[in-house]
ZAMARGU-4260 file (C-alpha; in steps of 0.2 Angstrom, whole numbers, plus 5000, padded with zeros to 4 digits):
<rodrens>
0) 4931/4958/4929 | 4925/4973/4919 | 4931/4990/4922 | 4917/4996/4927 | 4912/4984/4938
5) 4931/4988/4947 | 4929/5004/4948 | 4910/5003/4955 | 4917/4991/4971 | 4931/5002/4972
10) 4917/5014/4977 | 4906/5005/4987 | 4925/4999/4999 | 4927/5017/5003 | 4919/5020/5020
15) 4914/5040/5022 | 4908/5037/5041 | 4918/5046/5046 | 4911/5063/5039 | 4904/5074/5050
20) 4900/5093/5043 | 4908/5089/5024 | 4897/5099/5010 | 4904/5087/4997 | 4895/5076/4987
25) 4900/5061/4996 | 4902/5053/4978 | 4916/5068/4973 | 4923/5063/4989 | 4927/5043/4982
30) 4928/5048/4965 | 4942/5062/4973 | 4949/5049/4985 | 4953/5036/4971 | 4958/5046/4959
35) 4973/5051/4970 | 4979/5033/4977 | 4976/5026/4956 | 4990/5040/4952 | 4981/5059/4950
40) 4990/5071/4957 | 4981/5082/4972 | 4984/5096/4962 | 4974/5091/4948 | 4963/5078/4959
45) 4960/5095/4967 | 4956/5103/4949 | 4943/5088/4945 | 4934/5094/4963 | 4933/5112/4955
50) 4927/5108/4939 | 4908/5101/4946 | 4911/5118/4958 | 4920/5111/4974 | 4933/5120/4980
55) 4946/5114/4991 | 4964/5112/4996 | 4977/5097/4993 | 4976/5095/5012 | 4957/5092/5012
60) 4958/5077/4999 | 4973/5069/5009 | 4965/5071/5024 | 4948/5061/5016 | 4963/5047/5009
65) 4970/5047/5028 | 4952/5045/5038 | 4946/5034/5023 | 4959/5021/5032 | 4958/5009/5017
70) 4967/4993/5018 | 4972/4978/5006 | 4957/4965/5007 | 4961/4951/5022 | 4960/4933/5020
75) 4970/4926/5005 | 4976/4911/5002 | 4990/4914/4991 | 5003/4899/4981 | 5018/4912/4982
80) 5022/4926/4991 | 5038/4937/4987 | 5043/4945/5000 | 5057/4961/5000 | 5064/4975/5010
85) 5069/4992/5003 | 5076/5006/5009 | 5064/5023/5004 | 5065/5042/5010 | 5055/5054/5017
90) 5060/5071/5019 | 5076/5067/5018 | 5074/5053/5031 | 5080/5033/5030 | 5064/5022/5033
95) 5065/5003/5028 | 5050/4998/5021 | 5046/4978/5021 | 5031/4973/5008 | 5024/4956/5001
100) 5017/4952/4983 | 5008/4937/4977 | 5016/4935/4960 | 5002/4926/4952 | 4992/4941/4954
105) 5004/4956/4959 | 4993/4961/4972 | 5000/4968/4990 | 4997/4957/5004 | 5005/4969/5017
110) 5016/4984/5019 | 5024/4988/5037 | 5036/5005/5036 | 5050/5003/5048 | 5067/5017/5054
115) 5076/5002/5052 | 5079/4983/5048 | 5082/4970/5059 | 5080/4951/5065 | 5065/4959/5076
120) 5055/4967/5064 | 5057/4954/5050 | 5049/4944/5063 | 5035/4956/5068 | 5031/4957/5049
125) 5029/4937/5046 | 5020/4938/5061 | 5009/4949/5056 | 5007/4944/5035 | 5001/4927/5045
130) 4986/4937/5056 | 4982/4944/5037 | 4983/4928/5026 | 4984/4910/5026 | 5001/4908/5019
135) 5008/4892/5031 | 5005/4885/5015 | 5014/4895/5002 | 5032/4895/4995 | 5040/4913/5002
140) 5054/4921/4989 | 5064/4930/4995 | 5082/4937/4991 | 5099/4937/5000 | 5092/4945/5015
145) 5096/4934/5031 | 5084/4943/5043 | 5069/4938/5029 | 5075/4920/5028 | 5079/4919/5048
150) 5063/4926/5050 | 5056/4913/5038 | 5065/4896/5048 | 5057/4904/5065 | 5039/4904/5058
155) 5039/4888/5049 | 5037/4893/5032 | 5044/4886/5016 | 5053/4897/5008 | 5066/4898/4992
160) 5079/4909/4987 | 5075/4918/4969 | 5081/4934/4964 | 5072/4932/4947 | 5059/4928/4935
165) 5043/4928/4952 | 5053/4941/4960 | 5050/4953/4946 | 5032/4957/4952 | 5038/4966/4968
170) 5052/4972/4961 | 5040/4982/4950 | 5028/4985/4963 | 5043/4992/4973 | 5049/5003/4958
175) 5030/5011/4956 | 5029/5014/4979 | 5044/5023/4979 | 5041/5034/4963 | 5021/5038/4975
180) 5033/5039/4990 | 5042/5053/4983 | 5026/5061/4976 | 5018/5059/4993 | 5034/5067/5003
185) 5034/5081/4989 | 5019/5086/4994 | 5018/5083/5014 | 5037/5087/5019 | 5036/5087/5037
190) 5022/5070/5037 | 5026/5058/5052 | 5030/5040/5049 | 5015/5036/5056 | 5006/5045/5041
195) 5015/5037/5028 | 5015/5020/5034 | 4995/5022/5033 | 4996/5029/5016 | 5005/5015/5010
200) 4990/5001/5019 | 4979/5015/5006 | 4991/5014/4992 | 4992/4995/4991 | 4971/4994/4993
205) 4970/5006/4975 | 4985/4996/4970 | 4975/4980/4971 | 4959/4986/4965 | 4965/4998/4952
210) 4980/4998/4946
</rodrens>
């Protein structure tokens, strides 16, 4: 697909209903929006506002990405799906976050940010990857992790032990979420869990259509 033509339905994705009072240009506000989740800064996404006369603060532009709610598109039917775990911080605090890739494409299917990992959760992530996609279907790699291939067995789904060659694509897209993890705690040191699990859902929409 051109460029253009990626970056003009990256537009049109991003819903603004929910502005009420906003003097923005509703176009500065998407143009703002996906210049922070493709990688700008909200410093300088805040300094892009200001040069067509807008001034606002790094809270106002996180605040349009949070009630923007953007989420990775529904409905695939992927061949693969690599599935991992990782443990990322924010603000000095242990979250697990459990993510899933199709290799062919190295788009996210789903992100779910957890306090910790278990059997449990593992469960609840399959569980809900499956409400997303149609994966019954596909070959899951994953790694050593018991509770991903336990969780595997209990849904039915085929899976194979790979720790390289497909595997490479979440391992890079995990390298690039916890590099905008720590940008994202940087800037919001007291964010709730909450907050950042929805960033994420955002994060993995501009990672699919942009990045």
């Amino acid at each position: 697909m051109p460029e253009n033509d990626r970056l003009s339905g990256c537009l049109d994705e991003i819903n603004l209903e929910f502005v009420e009072r906003e003097a923005t240009p509703q176009l500065l506000m998407k143009l703002s929006i996906q210049l922070h989740l493709a990688g700008l800064s909200l410093s300088n996404t805040v300094s892009f506002l200001g040069v067509f006369g807008v001034e606002r603060v790094r809270s106002t532009v996180h605040n349009w990405v949070h009630k923007a709610d953007l989420q990775p598109e529904s409905g695939r039917s992927p061949n693969h799906v690599a599935v991992d775990e990782t443990v990322i911080r924010l603000d000095d605090e242990q979250y697990w976050l459990y993510a899933a890739v199709d290799p062919e494409t190295n788009d996210l299917l789903h992100t779910q940010l957890e306090p910790t990992t278990n059997n449990a959760l593992a469960d609840r992530f399959f569980a809900d990857l499956r409400d997303k996609h149609d994966i019954d279907d596909a070959t899951v790699l994953v790694d050593g992790s018991a509770s991903l291939q336990r969780a595997c067995r209990k849904h039915d789904l085929n899976f194979r032990y790979e720790r390289h060659r497909n595997r490479n694509s979440i391992e890079r897209v995990f390298r690039e979420i916890k590099r905008r993890t720590i940008c994202f705690s940087n800037c919001f040191s007291n964010a709730e869990a909450e907050t950042a699990d929805e960033w994420l859902r955002s994060f993995a929409f501009a990672w699919n259509q942009l990045i």
